[in-house]
N, C-alpha and C positions, 0 to 999 in steps of 0.2 A: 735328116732327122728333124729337123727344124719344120720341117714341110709334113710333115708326119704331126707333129703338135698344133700347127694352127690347121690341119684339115679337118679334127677334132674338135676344134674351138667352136663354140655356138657364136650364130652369128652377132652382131654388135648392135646394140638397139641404144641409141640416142637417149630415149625416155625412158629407158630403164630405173632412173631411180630421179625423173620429175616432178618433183615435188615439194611444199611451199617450203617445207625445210630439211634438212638432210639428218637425220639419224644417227649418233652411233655405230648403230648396226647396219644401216647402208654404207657408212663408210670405211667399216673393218670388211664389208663382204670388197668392196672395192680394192684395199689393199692387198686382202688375201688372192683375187682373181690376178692383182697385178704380181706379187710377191709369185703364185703358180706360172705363170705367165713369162717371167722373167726366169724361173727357174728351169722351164722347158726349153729354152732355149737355149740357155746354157752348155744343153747337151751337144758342143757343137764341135766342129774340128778336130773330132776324136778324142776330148777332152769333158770331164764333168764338171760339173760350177762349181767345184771345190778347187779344181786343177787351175779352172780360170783363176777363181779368185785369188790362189797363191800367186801365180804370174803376175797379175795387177799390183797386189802387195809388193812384189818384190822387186817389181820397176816402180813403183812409185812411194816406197820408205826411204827415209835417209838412210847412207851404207852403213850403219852401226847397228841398227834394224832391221836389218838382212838376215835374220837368223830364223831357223825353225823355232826356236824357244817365242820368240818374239813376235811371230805369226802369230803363233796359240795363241798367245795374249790378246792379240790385234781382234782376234776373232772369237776370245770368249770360249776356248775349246780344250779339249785332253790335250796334251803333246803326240801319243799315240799316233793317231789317225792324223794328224797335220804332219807328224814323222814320215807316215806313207804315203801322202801327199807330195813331201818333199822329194821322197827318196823316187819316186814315179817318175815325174817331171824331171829329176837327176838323169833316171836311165833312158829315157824318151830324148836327151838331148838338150831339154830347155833351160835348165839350171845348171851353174855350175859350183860349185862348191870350193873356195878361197880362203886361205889361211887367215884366220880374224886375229892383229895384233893384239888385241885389248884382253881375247879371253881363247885360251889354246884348245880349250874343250868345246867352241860352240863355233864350227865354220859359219864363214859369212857367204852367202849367196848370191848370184848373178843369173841374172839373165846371159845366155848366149845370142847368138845373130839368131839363130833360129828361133828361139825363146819372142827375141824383139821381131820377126817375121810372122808367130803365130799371133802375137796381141793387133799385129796390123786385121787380121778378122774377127776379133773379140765380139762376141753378140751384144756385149755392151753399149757399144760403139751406138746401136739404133735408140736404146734410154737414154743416151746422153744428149741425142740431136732432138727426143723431142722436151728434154726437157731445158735445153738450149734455148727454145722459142717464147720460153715466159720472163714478162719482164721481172727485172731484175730485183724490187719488193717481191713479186709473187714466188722467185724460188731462194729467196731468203727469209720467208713467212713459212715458204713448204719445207723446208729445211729445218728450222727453228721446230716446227710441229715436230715430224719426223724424229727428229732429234728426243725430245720429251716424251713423246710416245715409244719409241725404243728405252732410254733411260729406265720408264716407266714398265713395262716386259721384262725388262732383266733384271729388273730389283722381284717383281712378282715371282718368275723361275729361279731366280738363286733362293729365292725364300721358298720355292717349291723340293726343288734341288733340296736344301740342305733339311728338308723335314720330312724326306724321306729318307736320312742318312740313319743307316742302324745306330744303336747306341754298344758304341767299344771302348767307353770307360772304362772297363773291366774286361780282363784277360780272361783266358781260360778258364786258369785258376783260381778266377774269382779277385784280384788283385788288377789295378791297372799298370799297363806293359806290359801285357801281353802279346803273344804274335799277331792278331789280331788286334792290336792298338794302334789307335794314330797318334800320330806328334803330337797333337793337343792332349791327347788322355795321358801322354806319357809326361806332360808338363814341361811339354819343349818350346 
């Protein structure tokens, strides 16, 4: 599959974006070819970059964070689809699911041998080696950016997110608490 997405890729042109100064928008089209890039490849192992990334997660949280609740978080998502994220990876073998002392309703998660045998071909694995080769200001400068520019996205879409949320102050009936209330409208 992987062979299949870079035989698509246009070829790589050096000079592409040479010029006395770099843009804004030359460098969102940059992240976004990378951000496409990274997610094609993903599609790898018989797994999708959601499948990887729970596996990464879950070998590399502390064990009290091993939980599907805690994923969602991790990533900003419904519980829903990180649910069947979970439960996938459950029946495929790579997850295991462990009695969490701390909380009886939210198993804790493991990796199995085979789990820890698929991360050994993670497509990851190739972004971290090249990002490996910059010194050590340059990908704590890249980081630091990254960092503020994500921060800076997710404050934008939660404020998009949440203004597109209907208004269920009121019920039915014209009253708030209705079936269609949320917690907030019911003044919970």
């Amino acid at each position: 599959m992987i062979n299949e997405h870079l035989a698509r890729a246009p070829e790589w042109k050096d000079d592409i974006f040479m010029t006395a100064q770099v843009s804004a928008i030359e460098v969102a089209a940059q992240l976004e070819r990378a951000s496409r890039l990274i997610h094609s490849v993903g599609h790898a192992g018989g797994l999708y970059p959601a499948q990887w990334s729970a596996l990464r997660y879950f070998a590399e949280a502390v064990p009290a964070q091993r939980t599907t609740a805690a994923l969602a978080r991790f990533q900003g998502m419904n519980l829903g689809p990180v649910a069947r994220t979970v439960r996938t990876l459950v029946e495929k073998g790579l997850l295991t699911r462990v009695a969490n002392p701390a909380n009886r309703r939210a198993d804790l998660l493991e990796l199995t041998q085979e789990g820890h045998a698929v991360l050994e071909g993670d497509p990851r694995r190739s972004l971290v080696a090249r990002l490996s080769v910059l010194a050590p200001e340059t990908l704590a400068g890249f980081s630091a950016t990254l960092d503020l520019v994500l921060k800076g996205l997710f404050q934008d879409w939660k404020g998009m997110a949440e203004a597109e949320q209907p208004d269920v102050s009121r019920g039915a009936d014209g009253g708030a608490g209705g079936p269609g209330a949320s917690d907030a409208a019911r003044g919970w």
